[in-house]
N, CA, C and O atoms as a GROMACS GRO file, in nm:
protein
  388
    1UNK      N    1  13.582   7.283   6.279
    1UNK     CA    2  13.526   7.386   6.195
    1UNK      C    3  13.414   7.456   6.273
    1UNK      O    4  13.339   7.387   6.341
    2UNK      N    5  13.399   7.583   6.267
    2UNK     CA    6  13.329   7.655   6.371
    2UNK      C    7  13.181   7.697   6.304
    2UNK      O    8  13.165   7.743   6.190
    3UNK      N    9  13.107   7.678   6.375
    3UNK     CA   10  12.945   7.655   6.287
    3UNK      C   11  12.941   7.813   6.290
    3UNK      O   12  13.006   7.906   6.338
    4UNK      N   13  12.816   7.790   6.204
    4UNK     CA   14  12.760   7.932   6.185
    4UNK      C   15  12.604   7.984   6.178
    4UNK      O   16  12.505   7.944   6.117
    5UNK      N   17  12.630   8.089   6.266
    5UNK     CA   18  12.482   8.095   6.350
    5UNK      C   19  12.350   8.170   6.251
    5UNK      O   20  12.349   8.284   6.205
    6UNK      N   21  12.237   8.059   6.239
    6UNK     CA   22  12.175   8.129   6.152
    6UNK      C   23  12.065   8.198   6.210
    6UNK      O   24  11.992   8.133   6.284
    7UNK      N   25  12.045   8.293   6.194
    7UNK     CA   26  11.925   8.461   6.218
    7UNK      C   27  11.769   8.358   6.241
    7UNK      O   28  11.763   8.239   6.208
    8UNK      N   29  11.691   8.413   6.284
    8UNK     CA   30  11.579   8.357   6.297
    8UNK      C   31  11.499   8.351   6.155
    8UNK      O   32  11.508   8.429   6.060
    9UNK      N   33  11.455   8.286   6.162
    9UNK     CA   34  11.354   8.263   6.056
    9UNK      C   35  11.222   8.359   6.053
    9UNK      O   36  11.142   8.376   6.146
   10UNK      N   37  11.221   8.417   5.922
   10UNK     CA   38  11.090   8.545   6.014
   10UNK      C   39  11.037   8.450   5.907
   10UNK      O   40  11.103   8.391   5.822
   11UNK      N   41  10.850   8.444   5.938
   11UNK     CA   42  10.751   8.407   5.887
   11UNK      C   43  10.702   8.524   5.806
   11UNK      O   44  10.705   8.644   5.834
   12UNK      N   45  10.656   8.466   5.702
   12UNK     CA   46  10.599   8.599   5.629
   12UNK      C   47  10.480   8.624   5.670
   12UNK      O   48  10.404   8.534   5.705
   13UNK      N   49  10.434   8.798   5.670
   13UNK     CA   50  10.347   8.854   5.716
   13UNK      C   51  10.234   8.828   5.643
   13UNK      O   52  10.234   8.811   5.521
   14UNK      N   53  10.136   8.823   5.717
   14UNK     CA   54   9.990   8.773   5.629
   14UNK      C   55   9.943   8.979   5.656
   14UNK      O   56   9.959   9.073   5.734
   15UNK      N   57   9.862   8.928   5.490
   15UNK     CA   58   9.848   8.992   5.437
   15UNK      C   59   9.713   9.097   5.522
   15UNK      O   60   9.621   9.044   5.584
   16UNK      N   61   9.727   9.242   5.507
   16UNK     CA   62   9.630   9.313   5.609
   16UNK      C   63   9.461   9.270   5.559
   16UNK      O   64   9.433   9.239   5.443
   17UNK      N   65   9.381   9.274   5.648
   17UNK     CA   66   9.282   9.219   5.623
   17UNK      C   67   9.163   9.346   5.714
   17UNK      O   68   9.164   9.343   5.837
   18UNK      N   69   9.095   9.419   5.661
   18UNK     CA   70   9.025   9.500   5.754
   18UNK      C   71   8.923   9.424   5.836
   18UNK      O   72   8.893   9.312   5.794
   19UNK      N   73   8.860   9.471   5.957
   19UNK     CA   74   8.824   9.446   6.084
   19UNK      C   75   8.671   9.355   6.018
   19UNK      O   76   8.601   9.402   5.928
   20UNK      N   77   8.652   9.256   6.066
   20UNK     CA   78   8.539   9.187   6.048
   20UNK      C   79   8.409   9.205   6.152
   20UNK      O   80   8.381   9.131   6.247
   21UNK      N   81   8.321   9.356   6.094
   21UNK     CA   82   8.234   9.402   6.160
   21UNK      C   83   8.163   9.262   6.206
   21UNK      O   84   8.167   9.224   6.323
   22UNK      N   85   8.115   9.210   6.132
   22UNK     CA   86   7.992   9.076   6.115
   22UNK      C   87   8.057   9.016   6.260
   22UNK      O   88   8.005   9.041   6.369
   23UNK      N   89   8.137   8.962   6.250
   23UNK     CA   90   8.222   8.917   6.358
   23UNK      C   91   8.243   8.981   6.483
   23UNK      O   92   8.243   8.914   6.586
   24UNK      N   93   8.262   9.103   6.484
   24UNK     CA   94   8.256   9.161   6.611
   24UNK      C   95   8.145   9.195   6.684
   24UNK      O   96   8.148   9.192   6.807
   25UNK      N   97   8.040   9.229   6.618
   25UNK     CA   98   7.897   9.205   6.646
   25UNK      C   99   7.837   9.119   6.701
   25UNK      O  100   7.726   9.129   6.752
   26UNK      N  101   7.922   9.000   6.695
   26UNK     CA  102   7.867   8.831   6.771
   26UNK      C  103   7.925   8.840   6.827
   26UNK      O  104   7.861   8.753   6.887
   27UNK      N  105   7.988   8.857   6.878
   27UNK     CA  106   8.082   8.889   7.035
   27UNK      C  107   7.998   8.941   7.123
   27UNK      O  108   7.955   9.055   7.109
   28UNK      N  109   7.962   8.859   7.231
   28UNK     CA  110   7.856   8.844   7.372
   28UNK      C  111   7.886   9.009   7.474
   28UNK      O  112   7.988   9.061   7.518
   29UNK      N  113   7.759   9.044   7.475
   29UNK     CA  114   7.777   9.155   7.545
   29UNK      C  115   7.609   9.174   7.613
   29UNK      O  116   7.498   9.148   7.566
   30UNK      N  117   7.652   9.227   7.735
   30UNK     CA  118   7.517   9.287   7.855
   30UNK      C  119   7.429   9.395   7.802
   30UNK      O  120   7.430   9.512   7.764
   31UNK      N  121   7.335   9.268   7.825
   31UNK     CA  122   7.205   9.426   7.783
   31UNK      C  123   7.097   9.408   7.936
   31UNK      O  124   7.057   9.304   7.987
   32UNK      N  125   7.080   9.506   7.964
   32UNK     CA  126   6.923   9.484   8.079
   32UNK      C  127   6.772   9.527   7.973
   32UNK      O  128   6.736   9.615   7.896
   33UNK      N  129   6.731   9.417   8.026
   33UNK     CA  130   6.564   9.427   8.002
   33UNK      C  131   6.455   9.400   8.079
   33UNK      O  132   6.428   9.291   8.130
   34UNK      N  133   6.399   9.488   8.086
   34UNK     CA  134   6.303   9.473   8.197
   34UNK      C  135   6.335   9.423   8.342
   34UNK      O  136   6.270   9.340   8.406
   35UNK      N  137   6.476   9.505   8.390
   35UNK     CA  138   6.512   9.479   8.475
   35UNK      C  139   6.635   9.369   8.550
   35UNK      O  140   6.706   9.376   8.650
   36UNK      N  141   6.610   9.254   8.425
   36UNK     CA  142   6.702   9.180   8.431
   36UNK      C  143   6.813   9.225   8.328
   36UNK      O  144   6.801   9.292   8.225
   37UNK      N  145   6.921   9.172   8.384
   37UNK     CA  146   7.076   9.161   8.292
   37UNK      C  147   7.096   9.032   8.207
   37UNK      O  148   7.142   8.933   8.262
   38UNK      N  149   7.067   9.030   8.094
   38UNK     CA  150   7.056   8.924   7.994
   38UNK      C  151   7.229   8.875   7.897
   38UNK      O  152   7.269   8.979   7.951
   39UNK      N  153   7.300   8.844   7.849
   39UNK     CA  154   7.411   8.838   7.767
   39UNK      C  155   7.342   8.752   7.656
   39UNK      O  156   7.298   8.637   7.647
   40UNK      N  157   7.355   8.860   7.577
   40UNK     CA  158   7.282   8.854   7.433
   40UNK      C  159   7.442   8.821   7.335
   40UNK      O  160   7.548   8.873   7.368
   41UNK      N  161   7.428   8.732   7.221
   41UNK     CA  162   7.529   8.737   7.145
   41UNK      C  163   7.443   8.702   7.013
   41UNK      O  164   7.362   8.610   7.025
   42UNK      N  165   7.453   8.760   6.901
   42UNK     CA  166   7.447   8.719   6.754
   42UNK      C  167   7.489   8.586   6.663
   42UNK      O  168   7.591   8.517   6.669
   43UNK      N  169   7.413   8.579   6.606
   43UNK     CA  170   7.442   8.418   6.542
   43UNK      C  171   7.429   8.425   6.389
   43UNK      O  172   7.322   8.477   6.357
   44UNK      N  173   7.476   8.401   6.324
   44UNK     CA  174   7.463   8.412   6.161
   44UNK      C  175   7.390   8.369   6.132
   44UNK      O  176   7.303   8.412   6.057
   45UNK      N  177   7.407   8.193   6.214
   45UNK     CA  178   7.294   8.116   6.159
   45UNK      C  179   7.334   7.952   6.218
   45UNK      O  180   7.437   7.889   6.240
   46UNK      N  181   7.231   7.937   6.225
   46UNK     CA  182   7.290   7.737   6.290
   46UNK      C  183   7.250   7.635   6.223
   46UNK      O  184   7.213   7.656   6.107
   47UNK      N  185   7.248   7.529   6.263
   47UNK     CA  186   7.209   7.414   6.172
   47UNK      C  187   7.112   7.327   6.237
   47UNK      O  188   7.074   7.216   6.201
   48UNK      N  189   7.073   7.404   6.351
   48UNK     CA  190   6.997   7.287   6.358
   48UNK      C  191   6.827   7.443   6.408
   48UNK      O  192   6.837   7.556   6.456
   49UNK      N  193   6.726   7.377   6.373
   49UNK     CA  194   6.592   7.462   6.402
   49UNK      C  195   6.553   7.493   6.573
   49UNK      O  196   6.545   7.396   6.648
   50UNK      N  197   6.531   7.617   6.622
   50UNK     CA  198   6.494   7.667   6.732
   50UNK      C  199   6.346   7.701   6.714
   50UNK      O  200   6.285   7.715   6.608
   51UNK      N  201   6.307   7.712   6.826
   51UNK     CA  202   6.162   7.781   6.891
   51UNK      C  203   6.180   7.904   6.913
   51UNK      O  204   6.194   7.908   7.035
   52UNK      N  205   6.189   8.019   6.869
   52UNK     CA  206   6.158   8.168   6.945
   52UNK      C  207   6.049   8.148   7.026
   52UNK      O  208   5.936   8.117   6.989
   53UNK      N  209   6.095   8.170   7.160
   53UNK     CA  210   5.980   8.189   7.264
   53UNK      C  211   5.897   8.338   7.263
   53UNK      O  212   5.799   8.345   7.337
   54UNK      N  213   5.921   8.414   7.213
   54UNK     CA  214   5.853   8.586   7.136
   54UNK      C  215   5.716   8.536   7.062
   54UNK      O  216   5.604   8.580   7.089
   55UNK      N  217   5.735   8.471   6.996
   55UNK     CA  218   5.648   8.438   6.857
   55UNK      C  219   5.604   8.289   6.838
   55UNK      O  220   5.525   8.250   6.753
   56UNK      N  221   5.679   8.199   6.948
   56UNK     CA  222   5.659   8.039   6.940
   56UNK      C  223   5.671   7.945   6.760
   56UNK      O  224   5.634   7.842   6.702
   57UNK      N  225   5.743   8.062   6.743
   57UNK     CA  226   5.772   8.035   6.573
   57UNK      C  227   5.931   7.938   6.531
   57UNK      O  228   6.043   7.952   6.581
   58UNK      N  229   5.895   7.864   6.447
   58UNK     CA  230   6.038   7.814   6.444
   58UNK      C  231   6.171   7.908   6.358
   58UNK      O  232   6.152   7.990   6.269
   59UNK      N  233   6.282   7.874   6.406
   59UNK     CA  234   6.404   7.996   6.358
   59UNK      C  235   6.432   7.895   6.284
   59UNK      O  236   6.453   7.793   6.349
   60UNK      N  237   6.446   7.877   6.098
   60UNK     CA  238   6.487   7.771   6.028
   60UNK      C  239   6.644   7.749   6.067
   60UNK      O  240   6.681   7.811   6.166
   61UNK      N  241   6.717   7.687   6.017
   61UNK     CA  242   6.858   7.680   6.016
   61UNK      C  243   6.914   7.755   5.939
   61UNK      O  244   6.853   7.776   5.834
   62UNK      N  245   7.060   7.828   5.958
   62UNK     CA  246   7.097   7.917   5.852
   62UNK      C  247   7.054   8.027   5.905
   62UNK      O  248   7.149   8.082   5.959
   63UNK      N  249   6.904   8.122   5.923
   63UNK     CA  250   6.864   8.169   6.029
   63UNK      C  251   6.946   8.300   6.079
   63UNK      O  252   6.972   8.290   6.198
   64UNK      N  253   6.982   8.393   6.033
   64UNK     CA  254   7.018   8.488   6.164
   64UNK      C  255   6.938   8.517   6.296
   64UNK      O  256   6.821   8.553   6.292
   65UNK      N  257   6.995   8.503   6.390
   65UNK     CA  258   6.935   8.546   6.502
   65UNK      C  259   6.981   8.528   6.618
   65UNK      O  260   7.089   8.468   6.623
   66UNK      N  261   6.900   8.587   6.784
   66UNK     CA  262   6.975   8.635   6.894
   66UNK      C  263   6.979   8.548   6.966
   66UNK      O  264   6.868   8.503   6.993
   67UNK      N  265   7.079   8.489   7.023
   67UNK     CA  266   7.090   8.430   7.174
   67UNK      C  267   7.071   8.453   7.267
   67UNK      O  268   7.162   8.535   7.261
   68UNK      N  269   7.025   8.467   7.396
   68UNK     CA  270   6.996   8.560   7.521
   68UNK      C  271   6.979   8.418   7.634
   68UNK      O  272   6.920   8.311   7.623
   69UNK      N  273   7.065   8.480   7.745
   69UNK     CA  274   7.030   8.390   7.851
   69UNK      C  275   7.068   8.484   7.988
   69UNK      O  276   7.167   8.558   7.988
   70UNK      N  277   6.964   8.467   8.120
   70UNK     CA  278   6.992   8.568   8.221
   70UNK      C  279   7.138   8.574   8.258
   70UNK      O  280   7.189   8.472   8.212
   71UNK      N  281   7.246   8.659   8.332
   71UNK     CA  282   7.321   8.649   8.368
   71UNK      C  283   7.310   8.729   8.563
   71UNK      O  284   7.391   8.735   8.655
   72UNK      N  285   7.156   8.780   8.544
   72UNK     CA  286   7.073   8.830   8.655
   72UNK      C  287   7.124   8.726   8.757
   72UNK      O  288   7.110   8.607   8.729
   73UNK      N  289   7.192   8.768   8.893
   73UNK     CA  290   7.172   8.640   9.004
   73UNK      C  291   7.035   8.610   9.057
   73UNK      O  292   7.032   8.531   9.151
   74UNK      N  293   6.924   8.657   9.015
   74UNK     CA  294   6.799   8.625   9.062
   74UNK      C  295   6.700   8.544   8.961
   74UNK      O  296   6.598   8.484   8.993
   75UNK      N  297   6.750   8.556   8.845
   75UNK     CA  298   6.747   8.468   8.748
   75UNK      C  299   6.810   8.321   8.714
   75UNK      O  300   6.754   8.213   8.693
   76UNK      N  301   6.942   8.355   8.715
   76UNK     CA  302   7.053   8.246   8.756
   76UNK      C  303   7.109   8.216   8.879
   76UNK      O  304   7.228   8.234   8.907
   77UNK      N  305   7.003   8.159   8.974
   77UNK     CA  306   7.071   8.166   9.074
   77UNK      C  307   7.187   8.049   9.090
   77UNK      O  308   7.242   8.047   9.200
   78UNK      N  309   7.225   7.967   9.007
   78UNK     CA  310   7.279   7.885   9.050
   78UNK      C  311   7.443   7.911   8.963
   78UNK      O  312   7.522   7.818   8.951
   79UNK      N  313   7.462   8.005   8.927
   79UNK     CA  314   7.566   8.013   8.843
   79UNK      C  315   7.533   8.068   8.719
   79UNK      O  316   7.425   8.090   8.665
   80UNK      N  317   7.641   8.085   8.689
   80UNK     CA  318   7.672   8.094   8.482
   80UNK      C  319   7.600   7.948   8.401
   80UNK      O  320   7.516   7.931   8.313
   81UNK      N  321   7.668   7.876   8.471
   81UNK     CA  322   7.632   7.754   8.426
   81UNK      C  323   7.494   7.749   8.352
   81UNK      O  324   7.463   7.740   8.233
   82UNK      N  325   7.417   7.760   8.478
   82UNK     CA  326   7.290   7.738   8.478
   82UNK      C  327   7.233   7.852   8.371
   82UNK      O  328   7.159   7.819   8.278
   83UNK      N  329   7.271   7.974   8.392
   83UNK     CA  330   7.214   8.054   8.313
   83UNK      C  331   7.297   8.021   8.186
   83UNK      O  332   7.186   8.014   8.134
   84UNK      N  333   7.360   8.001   8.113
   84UNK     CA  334   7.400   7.914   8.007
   84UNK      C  335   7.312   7.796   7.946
   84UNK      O  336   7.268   7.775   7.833
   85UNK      N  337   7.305   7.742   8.039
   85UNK     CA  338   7.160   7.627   7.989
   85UNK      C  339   7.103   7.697   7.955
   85UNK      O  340   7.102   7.691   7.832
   86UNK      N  341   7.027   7.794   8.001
   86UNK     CA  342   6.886   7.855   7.987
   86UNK      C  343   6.878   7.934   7.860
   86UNK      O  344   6.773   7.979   7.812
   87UNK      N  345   6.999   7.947   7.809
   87UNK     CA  346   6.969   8.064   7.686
   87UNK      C  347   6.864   8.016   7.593
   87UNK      O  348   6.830   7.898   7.592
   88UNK      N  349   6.826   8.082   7.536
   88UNK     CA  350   6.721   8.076   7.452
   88UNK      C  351   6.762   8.146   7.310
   88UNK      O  352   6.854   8.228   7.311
   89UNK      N  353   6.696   8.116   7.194
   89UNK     CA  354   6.746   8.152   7.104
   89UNK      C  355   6.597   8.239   6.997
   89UNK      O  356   6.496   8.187   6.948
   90UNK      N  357   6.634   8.348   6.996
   90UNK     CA  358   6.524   8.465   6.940
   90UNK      C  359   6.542   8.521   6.822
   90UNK      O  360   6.653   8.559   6.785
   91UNK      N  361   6.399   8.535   6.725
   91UNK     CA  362   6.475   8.620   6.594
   91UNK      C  363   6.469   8.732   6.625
   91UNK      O  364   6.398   8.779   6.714
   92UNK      N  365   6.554   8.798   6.547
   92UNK     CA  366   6.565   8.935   6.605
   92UNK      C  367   6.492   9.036   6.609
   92UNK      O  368   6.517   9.135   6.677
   93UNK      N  369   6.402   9.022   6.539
   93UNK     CA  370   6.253   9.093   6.575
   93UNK      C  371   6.197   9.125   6.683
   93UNK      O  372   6.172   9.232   6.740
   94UNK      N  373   6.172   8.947   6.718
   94UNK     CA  374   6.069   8.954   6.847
   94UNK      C  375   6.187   8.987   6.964
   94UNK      O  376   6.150   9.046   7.065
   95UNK      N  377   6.325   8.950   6.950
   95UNK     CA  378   6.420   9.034   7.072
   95UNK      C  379   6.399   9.177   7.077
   95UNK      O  380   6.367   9.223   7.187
   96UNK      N  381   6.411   9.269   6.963
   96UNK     CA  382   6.359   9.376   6.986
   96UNK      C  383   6.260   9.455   7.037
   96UNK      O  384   6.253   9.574   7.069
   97UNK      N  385   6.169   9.344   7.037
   97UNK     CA  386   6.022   9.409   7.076
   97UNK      C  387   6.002   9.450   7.169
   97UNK      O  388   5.891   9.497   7.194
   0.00000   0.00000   0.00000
């Protein structure tokens, strides 16, 4: 008896969903300041408490605020890596300033 070939299985389409500004906004991108090249990314909020080095103030948890770490080779000289360690975490105030 000769089988019979079945069509692919389509998955159903999920449903359209418009673009998640909030979200694209935290997506890591180059800024220079004062000469250096920094990669700044946005944070909603974390769970655990930071130091802003701007203000020496603590960032509670939950917290919106900026990430920044050099990506400068005279800053980082030892890599990404290293400048990865180094990020620091700022409210967005004193980043602006």
């Amino acid at each position: 008896m000769p089988t019979r070939k079945r069509g692919r299985r389509q998955t159903p389409r999920k449903e359209w969903q418009p673009l998640n500004m909030e979200r694209l906004a935290s997506m890591p991108r180059t800024v220079q300041r004062r000469g250096v090249d920094y990669t700044v990314s946005r944070i909603s909020g974390s769970e655990k408490a930071y130091i802003c080095p701007g203000c020496n103030h603590p960032i509670a948890p939950g917290t919106p605020h900026i990430v920044a770490w050099a990506t400068d080779s005279g800053y980082a000289p030892f890599g990404l890596d290293t400048g990865v360690g180094a990020r620091r975490h700022w409210h967005t105030r004193c980043w602006g300033l």
